[in-house]
N, C-alpha and C positions, 0 to 999 in steps of 0.2 A: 128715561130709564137707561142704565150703562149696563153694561154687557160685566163690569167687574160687580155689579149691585146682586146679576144673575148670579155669577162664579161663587159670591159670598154665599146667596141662598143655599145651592148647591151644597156647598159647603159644610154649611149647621145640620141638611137633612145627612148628608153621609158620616159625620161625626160625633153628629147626638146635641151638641151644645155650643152657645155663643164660644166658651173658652176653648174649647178643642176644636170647632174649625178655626178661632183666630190664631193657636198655633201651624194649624197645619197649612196654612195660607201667607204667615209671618202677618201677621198683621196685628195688633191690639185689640182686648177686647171692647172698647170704645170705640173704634174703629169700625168692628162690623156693627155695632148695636147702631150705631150714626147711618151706617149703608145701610141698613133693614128698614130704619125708621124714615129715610128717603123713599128709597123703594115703596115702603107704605104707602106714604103721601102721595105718591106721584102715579099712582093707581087707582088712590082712596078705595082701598079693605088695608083689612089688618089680618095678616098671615099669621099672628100665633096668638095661641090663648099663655094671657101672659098672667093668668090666675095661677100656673103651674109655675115652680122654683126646678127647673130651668125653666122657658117659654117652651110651651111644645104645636108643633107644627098645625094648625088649623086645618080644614076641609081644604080651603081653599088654599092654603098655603102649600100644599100638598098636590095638588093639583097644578100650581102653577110652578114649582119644581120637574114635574114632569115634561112642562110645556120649557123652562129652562132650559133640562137638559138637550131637547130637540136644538136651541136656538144655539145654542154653545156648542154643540157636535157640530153645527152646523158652520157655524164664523170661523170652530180651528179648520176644519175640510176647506175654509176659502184662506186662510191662513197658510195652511201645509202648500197649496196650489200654486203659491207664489215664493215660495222658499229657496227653491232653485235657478231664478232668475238675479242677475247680480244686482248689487245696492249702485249707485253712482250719487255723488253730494259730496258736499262738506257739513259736518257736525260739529257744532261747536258746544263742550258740555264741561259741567264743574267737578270737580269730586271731593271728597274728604280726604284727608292724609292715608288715611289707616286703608282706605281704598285701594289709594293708589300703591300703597306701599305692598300689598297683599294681590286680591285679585285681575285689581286691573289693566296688569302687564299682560299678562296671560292671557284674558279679554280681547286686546286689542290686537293680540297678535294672530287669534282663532279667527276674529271678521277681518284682520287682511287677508286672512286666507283664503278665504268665503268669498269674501267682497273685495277683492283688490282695489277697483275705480274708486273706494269709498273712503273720504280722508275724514278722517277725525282729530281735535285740537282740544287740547285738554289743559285745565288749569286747576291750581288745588284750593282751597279753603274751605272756609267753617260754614257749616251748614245753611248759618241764618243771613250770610252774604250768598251765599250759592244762591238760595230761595230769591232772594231777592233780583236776582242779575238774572233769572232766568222767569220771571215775573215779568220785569221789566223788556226781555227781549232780549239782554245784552249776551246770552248765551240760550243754549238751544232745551239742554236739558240738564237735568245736575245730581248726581248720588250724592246722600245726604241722611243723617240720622232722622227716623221719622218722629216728626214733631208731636202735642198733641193736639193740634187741628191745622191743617193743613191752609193755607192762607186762597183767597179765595180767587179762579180764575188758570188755579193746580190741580195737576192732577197724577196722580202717582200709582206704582206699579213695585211691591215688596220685591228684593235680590235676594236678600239672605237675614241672618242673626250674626252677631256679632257679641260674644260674652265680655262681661266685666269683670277683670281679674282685678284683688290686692297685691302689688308689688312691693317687697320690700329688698335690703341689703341681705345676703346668706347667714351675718349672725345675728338678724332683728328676732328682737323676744316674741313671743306670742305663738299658739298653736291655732288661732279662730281668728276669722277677718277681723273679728272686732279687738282685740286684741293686739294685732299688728297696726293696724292704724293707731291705735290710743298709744302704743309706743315710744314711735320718734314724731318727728316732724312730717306735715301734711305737705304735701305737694299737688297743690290742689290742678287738675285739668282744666283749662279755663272756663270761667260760667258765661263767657260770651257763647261758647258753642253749645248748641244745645245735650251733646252730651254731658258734658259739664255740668251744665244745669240738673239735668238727670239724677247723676251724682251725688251731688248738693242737697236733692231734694230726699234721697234713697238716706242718704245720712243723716238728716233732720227726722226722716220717718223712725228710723232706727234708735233716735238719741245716740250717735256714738260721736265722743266727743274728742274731736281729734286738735293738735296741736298746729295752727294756721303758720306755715312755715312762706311758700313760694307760690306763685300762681301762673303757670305758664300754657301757651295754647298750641305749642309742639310734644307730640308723644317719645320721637326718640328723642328730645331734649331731658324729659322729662325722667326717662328710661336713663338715660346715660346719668341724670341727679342720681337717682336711687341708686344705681350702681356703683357709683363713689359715694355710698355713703350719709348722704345729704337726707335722708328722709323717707317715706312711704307713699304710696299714689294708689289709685285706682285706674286704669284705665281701659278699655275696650280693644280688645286684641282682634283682631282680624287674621280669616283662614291662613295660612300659610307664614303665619307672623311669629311664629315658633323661635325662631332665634333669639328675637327680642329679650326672651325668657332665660337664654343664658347666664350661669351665673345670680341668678335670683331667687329670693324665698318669693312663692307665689300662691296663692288662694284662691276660689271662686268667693264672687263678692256677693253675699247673702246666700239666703237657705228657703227655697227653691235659690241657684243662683240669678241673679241678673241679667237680663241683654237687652240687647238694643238692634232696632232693625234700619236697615238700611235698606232704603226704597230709591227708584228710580224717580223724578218728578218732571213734567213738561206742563207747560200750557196747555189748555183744555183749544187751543187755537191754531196750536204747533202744525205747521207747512209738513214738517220733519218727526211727524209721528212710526213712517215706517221706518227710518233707521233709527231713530230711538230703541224702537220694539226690540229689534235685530239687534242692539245692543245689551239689552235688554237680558234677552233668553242665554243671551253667552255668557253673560253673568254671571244669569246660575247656571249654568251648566260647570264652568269653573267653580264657583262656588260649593256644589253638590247640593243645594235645594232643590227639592221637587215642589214646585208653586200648583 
């Protein structure tokens, strides 16, 4: 049993539903329904009568949210209790572009201030090398678009949303994403990254059929094509990334729009779990999610 399986439970009984705690948590709703049906198992009961469209809460499942929230009041009170003591270590962790380029300056400079003694090494890339290098041991933890199942021996912690805008040139035709993309030319996000793939996948959902121009796996690369000109994109803007948008016709990418969450992930073995956390919480706090 993990302590995020409780947070999830929590979750569904103060929200009503698998989809509105998974937004209120940033998570998928695939995501909690996989945490539930753990937690299941690994108690053997089943917490909801799943005859009911939503699942709705059982005796017992109801019961053992109450027993939840003791346990969780309880871990953040040993949590808060060590908050004030400084970090000392070295972190070695990955990030995404769009991360770094948004809130993780800001991040890093709220835990030197916290944490002076605490050094942190940061290097940038695409999700599915981040996952890997921090799988492997070769770094300690890694922000990263959340994948759809998590590779196994990980373990992750939601920071934020991150929307998907259509970027186009100021005189591209169209009033509707779909419309701007059918356009000009595609300038597609790379599909090695798993936002990428997202993408790819949102637009195949959609049928919209766009004109396969470029494929590149930098955003301000990609940003600075469309701005001369070159064509239309889709890409994942990050808080504070507003400039970007300079000079640009720009959309939300479908209706509800699109996002994509960016989760913290470490080894389920990690030495380096408390300054993970502690990186962690700064996150969002720069970010402004409430997890």
């Amino acid at each position: 049993m993990e302590i995020r399986q409780l947070r999830t439970l929590v979750a569904i009984a103060d929200f009503g539903t698998f989809a509105n705690a998974a937004n209120a948590i940033c998570l998928t709703q695939s995501a909690v329904s996989l945490q539930i049906k753990k937690l299941e198992a690994e108690i053997g009961i089943k917490l909801f009568d799943r005859r009911h469209r939503p699942p709705m809460l059982n005796d017992r499942g109801q019961a053992l949210v109450e027993q939840a929230r003791k346990v969780l009041e309880l871990c953040d009170d040993i949590a808060a209790s060590g908050t004030d003591l400084p970090l000392k270590g070295t972190l070695a962790i990955g990030s995404v572009p769009t991360c770094i380029d948004s809130i993780l300056p800001r991040a890093l400079v709220m835990i030197r201030q916290r944490h002076p003694d605490l050094n942190i090494r940061v290097r940038s890339g695409l999700s599915a090398n981040l996952a890997a290098a921090t799988r492997s041991g070769e770094i300690d933890a890694a922000i990263v678009t959340e994948p759809e199942k998590l590779a196994d021996g990980l373990q992750s912690y939601p920071i934020c949303r991150e929307p998907y805008l259509v970027i186009a040139p100021p005189d591209a035709v169209g009033e509707t994403d779909t419309e701007l993309l059918e356009s000009q030319l595609f300038i597609q996000f790379s599909r090695a990254a798993w936002a990428g793939r997202h993408i790819e996948r949102y637009l195949s959902d959609r049928s919209i059929k766009v004109k396969r121009g470029m494929e590149i796996d930098s955003l301000n690369s990609i940003t600075r094509m469309v701005r001369s000109g070159l064509g239309v994109s889709v890409l994942p803007v990050g808080r504070n990334q507003s400039e970007m948008l300079n000079g640009l016709k720009w959309l939300p990418f479908g209706d509800p729009p699109l996002n994509r969450s960016l989760i913290m992930i470490e080894r389920q073995t990690n030495p380096y779990t408390k300054l993970v956390s502690a990186l962690t919480e700064v996150l969002r706090q720069v970010s402004g999610e409430r997890i």
